[in-house]
C-alpha positions in Angstrom: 83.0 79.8 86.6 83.8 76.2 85.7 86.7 75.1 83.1 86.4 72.1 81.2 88.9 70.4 79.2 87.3 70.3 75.8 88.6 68.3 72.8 86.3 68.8 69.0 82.7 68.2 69.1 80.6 65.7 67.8 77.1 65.9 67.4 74.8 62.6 67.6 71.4 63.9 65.5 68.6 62.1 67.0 70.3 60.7 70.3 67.3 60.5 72.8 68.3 62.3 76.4 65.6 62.1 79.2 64.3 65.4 79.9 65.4 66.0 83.3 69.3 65.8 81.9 68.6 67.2 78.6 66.9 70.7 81.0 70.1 70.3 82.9 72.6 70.8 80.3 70.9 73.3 79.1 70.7 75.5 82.0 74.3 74.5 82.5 75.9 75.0 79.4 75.4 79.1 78.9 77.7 79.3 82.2 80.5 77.1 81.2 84.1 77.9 79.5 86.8 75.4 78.4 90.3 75.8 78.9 92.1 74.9 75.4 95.8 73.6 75.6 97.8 74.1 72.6 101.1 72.8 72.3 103.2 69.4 71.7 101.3 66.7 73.1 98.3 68.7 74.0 94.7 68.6 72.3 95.9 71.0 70.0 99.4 71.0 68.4 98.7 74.8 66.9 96.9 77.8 67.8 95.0 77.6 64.4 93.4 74.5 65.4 92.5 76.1 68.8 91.4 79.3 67.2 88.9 77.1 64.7 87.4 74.9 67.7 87.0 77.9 70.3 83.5 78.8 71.7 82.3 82.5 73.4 84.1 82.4 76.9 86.9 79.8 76.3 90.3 80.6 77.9 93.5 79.1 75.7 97.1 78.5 76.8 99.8 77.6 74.5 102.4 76.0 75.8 106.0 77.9 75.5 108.0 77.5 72.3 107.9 78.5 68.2 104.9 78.2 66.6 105.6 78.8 62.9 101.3 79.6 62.3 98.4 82.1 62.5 95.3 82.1 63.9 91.9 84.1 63.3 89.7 84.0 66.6 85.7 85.0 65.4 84.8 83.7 69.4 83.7 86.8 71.7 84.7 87.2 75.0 88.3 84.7 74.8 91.6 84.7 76.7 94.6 83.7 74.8 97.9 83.5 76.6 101.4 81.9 76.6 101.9 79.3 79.6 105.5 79.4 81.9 108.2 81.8 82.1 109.9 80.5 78.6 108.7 82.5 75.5 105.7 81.8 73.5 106.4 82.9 69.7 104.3 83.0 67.0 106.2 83.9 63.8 106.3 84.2 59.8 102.9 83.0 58.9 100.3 85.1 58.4 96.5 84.6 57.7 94.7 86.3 54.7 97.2 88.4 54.0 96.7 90.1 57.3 98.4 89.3 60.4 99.7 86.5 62.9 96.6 86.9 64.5 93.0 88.0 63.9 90.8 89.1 66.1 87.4 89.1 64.9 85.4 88.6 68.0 84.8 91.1 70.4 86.5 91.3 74.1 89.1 89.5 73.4 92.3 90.0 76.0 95.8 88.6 74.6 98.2 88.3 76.6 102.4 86.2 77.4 103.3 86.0 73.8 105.8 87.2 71.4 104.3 88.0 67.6 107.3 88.5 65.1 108.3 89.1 61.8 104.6 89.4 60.1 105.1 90.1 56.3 102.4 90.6 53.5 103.0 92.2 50.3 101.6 95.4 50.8 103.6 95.9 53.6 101.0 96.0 56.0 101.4 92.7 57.6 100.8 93.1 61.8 101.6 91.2 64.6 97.5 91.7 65.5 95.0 92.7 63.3 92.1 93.9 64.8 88.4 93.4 63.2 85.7 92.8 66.0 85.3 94.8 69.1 87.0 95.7 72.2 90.6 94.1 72.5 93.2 94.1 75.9 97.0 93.4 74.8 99.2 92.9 78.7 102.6 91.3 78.5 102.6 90.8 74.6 105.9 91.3 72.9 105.5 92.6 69.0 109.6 92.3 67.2 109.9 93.1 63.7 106.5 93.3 62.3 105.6 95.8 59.4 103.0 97.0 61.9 102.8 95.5 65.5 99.1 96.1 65.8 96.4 97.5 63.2 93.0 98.0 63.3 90.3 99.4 60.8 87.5 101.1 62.0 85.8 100.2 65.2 83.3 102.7 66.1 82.5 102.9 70.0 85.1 100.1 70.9 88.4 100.2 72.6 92.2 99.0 72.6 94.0 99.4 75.5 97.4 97.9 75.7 99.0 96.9 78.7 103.3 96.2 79.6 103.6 95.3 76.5 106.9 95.8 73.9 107.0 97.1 70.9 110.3 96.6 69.1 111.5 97.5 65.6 108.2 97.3 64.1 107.4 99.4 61.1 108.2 100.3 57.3 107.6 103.2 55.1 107.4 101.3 51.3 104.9 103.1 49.6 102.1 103.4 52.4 103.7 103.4 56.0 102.7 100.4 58.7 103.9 101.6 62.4 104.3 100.5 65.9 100.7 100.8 66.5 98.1 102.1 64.1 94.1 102.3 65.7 91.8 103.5 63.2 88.9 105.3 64.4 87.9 103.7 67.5 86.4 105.3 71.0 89.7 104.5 73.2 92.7 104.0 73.1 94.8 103.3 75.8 98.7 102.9 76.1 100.3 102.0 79.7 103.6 101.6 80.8 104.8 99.7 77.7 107.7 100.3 75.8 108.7 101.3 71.9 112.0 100.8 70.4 113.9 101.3 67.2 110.6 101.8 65.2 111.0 101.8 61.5 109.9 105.3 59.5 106.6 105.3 60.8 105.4 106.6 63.6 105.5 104.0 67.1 101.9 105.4 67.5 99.4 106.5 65.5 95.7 106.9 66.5 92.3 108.0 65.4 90.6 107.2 68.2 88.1 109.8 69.7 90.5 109.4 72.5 94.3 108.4 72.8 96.0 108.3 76.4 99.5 107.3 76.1 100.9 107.0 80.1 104.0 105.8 81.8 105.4 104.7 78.3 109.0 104.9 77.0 109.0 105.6 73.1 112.8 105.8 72.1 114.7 105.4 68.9 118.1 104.7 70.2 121.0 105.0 68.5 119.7 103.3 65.3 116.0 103.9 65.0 114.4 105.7 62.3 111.0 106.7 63.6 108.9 109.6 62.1 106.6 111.0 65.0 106.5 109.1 68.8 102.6 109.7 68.4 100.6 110.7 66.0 96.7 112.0 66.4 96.2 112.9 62.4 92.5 113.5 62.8 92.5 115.6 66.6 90.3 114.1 68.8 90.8 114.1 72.6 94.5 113.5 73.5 96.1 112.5 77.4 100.7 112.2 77.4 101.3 111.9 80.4 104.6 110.2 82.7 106.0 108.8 79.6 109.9 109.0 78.5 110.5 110.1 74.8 113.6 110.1 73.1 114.4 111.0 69.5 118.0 110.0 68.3 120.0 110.8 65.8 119.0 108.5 62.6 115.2 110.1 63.2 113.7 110.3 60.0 111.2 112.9 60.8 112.7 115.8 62.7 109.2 117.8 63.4 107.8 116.6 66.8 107.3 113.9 69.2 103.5 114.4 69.5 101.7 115.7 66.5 97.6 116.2 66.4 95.9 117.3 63.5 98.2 116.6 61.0 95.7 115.1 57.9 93.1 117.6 59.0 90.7 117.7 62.3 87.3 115.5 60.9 86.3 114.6 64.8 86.0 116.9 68.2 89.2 117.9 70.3 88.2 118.9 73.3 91.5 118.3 75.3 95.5 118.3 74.3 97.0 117.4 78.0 100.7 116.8 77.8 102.2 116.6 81.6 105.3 115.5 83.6 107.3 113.7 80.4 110.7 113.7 79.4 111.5 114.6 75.7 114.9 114.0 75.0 116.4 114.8 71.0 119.9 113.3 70.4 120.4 114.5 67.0 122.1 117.8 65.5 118.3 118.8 65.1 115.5 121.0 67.1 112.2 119.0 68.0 109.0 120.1 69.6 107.4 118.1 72.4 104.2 118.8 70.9 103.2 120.2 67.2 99.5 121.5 67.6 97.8 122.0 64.1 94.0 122.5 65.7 92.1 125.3 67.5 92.2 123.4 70.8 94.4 124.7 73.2 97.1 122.4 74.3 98.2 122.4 77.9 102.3 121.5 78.7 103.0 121.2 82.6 106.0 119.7 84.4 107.5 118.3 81.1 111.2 118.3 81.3 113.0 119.3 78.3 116.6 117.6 77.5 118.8 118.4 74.2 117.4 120.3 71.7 114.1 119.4 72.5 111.5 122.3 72.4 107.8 122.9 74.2 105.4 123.6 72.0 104.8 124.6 68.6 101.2 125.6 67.5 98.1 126.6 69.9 98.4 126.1 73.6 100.8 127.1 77.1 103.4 126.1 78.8 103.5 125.5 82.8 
């Protein structure tokens, strides 16, 4: 594929091309993406001003440092991603009364950045707010958010998140915001990433028709206040697997570090598989690994059990 340096666009109505170019930049134009450099000195000093000129395909690196702003990307198919080992920060500002960023398109991958300290008055402010179609997060850091990633509904679309941190997001004022909350989309996917020190909600909640959490460490610490590690309110097929879960002793919510089923089953379960974690509870409480309010039968083998953590309450065995 072939990267152009693009600046704004100006269109000349009535400029007369000879046919043999005009046929050529035509065929050549569907096949072409421009690289968009934000930063001091670049072509564009903010990622809003990216995010406004952005076409289907583009690829856009900000250059390391604070960028007090928000963005709302409505291109499909876009990259976006911090440049050089410094830190990339968007912070503070947030669009519509949403979120640092927006993501209206669809396929968009995000990835090298730090989103912190998104604040709206209902208490719903996120580091990303998702509103088009599929969505990849890798290497995105999410500090002090009210939530560090929401979605509404997305039906037949996926999020999968990828090394990514998630650290003291979350807020329970009224109606609680969380580490991660994905309405009802197809997939989602969690992998190898890390939650910390969440805030009274949960560090994940999902309705997706489909929730794999895998090779993830969800912990409070010594001072977080989390409800559940992972939620599935509405059942739906549910994969834990090779992930490290501790509950400490501020936890607000004492039940369970899985829960499914919880505001009632409204979609098809047809799996509960919960194999080789750790579930460790550091608190002067009993917690179940998994709290299983549907008919499914969930399946618990090689999880190792540390405190007073417990298997399983609800349907389901224990290998």
């Amino acid at each position: 594929m072939t990267f152009l340096q693009r600046g704004p666009r100006s269109v000349r109505p009535g400029r007369w091309m000879p046919a043999a170019v005009l046929a050529a930049v035509c065929l050549a134009t569907p096949g072409q993406a421009a690289t968009l450099e934000v930063g001091s000195g670049k072509t564009y000093a903010a990622p809003s001003a990216a995010a406004a000129a952005a076409h289907d395909g583009d690829h856009v690196v900000i250059a390391a440092g604070s960028y007090f702003d928000c963005a709302v990307w409505r291109a499909n198919d876009l990259t976006i991603e911090g440049a050089g080992p410094d830190a990339t920060v968007i912070t503070d500002k947030t669009c519509n009364g949403k979120a640092l960023f927006i993501t209206q398109g669809n396929n968009i991958t995000i990835r090298n950045l730090m989103l912190t300290r998104a604040r709206v008055p209902d208490m719903n402010g996120a580091g990303i707010r998702a509103e088009g179609g599929d969505l990849t997060i890798e290497h995105v850091q999410f500090v002090n958010n009210q939530n560090g990633i929401l979605t509404g509904p997305l039906p037949g679309k996926k999020i999968v998140i990828r090394d990514s941190v998630f650290i003291r997001n979350g807020i329970c004022d009224g109606a609680c915001a969380h580490g991660i909350y994905i309405g009802p989309v197809a997939l989602l996917r969690v992998e190898r990433s890390r939650f910390f020190e969440t805030k009274q909600g949960h560090s994940i909640k999902s309705r997706a028709q489909r929730t794999e959490v895998i090779g993830c460490d969800i912990a409070d610490g010594a001072d977080g206040t989390s409800s559940y590690s992972v939620e599935v309110p509405n059942g739906g097929a549910v994969v834990l697997r090779d992930n490290h879960i501790q509950k400490g002793p501020k936890a607000e919510n004492h039940t369970a570090a899985l829960v499914v089923g919880s505001e009632g089953v409204t979609q098809p379960t047809p799996e509960i598989l919960v194999e080789h974690n750790t579930f460790l509870v550091e608190g002067d409480y009993n917690s179940y690994l998994v709290w299983n309010l549907t008919a499914t039968e969930a399946v618990l083998k090689g999880n190792i059990l540390k405190g007073n953590a417990k298997p399983l309450r609800g349907d389901g065995t224990v290998q």
